[in-house]
N, CA, C and O atoms as a DFTB+ gen file, in Angstrom:
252 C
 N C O
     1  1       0.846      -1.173       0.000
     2  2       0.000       0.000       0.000
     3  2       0.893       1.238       0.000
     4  3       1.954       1.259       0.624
     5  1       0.372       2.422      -0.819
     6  2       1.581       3.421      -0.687
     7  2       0.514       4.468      -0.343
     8  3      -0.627       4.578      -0.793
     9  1       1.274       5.333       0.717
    10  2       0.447       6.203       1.780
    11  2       1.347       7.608       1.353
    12  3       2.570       7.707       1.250
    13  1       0.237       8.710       1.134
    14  2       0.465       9.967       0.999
    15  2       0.098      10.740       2.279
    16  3      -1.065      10.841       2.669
    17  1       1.257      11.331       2.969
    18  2       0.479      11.872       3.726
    19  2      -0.198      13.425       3.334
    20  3       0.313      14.108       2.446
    21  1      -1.274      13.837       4.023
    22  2      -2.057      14.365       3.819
    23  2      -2.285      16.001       4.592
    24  3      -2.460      17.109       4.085
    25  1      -2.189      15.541       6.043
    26  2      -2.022      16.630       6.975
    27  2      -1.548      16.047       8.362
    28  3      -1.921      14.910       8.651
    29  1      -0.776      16.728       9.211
    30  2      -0.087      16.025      10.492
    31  2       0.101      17.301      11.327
    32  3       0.047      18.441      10.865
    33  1       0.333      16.967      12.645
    34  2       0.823      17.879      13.566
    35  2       2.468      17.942      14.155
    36  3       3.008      18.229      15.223
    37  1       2.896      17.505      12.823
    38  2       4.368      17.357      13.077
    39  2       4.771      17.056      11.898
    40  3       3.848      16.803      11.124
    41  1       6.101      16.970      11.350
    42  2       7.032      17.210      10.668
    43  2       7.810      15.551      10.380
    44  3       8.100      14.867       9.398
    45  1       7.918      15.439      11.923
    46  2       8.771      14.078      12.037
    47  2       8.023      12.671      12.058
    48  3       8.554      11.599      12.345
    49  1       7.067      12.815      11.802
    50  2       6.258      11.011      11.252
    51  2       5.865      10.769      12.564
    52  3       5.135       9.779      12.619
    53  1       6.081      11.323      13.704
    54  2       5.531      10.378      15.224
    55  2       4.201      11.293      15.988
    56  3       4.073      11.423      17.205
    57  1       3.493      11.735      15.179
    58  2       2.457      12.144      15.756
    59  2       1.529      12.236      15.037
    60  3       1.843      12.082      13.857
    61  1       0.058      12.500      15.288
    62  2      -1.033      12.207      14.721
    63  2      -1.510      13.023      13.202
    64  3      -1.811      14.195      12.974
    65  1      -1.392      11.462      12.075
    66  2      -0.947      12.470      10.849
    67  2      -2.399      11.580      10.163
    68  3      -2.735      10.454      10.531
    69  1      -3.111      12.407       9.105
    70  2      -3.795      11.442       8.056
    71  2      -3.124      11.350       7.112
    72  3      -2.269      12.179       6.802
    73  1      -3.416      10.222       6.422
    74  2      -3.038      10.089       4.773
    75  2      -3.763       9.224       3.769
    76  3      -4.285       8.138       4.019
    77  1      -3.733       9.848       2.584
    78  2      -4.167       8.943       1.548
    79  2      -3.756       7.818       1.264
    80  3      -2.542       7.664       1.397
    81  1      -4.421       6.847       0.867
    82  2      -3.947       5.714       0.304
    83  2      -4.005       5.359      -0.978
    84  3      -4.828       6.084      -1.539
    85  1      -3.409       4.402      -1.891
    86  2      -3.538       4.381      -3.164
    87  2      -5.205       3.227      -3.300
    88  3      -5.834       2.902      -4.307
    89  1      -5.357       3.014      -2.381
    90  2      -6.938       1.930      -2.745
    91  2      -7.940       2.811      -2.390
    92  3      -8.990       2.451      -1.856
    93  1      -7.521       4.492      -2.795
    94  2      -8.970       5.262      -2.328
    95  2      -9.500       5.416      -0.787
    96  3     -10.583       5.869      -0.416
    97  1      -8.537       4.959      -0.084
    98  2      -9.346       5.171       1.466
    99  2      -8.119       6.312       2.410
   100  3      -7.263       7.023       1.885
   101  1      -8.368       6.186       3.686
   102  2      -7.282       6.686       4.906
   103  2      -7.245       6.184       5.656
   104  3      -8.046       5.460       6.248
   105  1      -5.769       6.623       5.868
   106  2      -4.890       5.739       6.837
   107  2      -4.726       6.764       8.004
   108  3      -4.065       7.798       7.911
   109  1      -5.423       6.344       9.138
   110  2      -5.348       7.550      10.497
   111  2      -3.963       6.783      11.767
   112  3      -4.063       5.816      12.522
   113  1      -2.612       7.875      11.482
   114  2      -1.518       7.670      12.555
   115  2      -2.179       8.138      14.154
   116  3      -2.118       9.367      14.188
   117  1      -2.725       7.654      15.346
   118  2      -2.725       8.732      16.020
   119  2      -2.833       7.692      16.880
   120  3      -3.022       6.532      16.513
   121  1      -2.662       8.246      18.644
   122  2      -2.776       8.031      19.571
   123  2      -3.891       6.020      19.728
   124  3      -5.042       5.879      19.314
   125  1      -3.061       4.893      20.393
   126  2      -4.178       3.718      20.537
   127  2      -5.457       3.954      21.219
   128  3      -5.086       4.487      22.265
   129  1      -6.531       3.892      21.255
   130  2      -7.606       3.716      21.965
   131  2      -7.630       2.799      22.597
   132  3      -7.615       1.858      21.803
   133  1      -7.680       2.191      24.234
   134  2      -7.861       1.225      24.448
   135  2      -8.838       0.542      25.695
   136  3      -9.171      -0.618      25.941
   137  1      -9.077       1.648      26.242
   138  2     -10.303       1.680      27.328
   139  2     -11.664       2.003      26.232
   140  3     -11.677       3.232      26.173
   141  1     -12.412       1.655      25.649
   142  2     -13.191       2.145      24.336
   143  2     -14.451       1.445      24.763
   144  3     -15.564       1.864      24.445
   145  1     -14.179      -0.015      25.749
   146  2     -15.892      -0.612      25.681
   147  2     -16.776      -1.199      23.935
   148  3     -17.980      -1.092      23.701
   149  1     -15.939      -1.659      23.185
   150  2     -16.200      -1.770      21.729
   151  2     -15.651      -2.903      22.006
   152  3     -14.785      -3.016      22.874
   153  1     -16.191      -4.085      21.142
   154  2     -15.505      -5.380      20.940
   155  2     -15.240      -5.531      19.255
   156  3     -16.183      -5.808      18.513
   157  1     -13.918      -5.329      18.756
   158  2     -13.300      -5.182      17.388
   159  2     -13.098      -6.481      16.862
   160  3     -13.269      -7.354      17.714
   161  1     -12.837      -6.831      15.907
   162  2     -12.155      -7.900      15.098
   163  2     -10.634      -7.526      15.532
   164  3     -10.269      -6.400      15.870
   165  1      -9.961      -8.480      15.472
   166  2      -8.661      -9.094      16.079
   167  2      -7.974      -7.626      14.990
   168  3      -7.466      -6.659      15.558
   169  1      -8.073      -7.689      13.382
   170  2      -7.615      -6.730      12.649
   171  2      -7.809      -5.358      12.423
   172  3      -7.361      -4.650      11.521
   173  1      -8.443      -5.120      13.244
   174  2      -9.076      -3.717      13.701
   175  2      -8.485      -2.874      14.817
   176  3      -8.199      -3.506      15.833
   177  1      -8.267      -1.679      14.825
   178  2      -8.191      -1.492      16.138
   179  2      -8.530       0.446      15.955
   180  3      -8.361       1.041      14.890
   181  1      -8.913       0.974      16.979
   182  2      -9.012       2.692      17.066
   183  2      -7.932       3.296      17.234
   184  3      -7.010       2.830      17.903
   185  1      -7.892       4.857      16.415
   186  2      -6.971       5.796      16.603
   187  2      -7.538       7.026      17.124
   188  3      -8.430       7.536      16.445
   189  1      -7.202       7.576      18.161
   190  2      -7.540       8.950      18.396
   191  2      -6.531       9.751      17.553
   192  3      -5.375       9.441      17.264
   193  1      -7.402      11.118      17.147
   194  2      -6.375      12.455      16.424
   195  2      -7.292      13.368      17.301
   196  3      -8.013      13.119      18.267
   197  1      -6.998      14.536      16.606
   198  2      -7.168      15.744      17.388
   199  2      -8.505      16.035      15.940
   200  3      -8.479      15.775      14.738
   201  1      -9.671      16.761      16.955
   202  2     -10.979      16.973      15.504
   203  2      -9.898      18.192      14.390
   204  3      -9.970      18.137      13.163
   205  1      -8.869      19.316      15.213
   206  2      -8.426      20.202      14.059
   207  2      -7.834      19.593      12.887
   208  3      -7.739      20.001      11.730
   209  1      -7.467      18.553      13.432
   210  2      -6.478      17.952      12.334
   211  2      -7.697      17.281      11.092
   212  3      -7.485      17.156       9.885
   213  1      -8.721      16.998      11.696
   214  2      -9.572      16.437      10.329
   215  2     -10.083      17.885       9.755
   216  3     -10.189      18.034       8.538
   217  1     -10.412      18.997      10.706
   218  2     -10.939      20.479      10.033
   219  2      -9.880      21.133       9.148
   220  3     -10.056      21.832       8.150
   221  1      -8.782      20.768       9.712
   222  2      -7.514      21.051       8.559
   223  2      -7.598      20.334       7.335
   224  3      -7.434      21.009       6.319
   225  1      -7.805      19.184       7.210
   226  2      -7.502      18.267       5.922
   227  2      -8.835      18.707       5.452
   228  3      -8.687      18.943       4.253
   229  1     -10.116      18.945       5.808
   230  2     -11.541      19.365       5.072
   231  2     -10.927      20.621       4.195
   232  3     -10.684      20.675       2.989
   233  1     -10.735      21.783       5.407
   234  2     -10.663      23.332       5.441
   235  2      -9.614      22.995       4.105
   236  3     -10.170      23.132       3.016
   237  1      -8.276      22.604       4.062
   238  2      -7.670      22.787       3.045
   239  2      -7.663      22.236       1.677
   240  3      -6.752      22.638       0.953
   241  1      -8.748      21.148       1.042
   242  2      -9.783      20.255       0.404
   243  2      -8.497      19.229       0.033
   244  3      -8.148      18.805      -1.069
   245  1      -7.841      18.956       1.566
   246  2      -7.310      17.780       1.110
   247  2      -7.882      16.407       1.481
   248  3      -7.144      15.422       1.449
   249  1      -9.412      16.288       1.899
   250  2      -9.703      15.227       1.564
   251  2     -10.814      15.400       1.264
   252  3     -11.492      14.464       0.840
């Protein structure tokens, strides 16, 4: 899979970034969720980001 990133709150790859993917979807870097009360598939799992960071990628029509 090759990942574009998109918008981030950092520079250096270790903090909560979105990006495009080449199969049309996104790939969300951010913080594990793990107190959540949700029962996932084994291949699943939650990311917290920050909501600016998705109003950024809207606001700037990068997604």
């Amino acid at each position: 899979m090759k990942l574009t990133r998109l918008v981030g709150e950092c520079e250096d790859g270790e903090c909560p970034t979105i990006y495009a993917t080449d199969r049309g979807t996104l790939a969300i870097q951010g913080g594990k969720v793990t107190n959540h009360g949700l029962t996932l598939p084994p291949h699943e799992t939650l990311a917290e980001i920050p909501i600016e960071l998705v109003r950024k990628a809207v606001r700037d029509n990068l997604i």
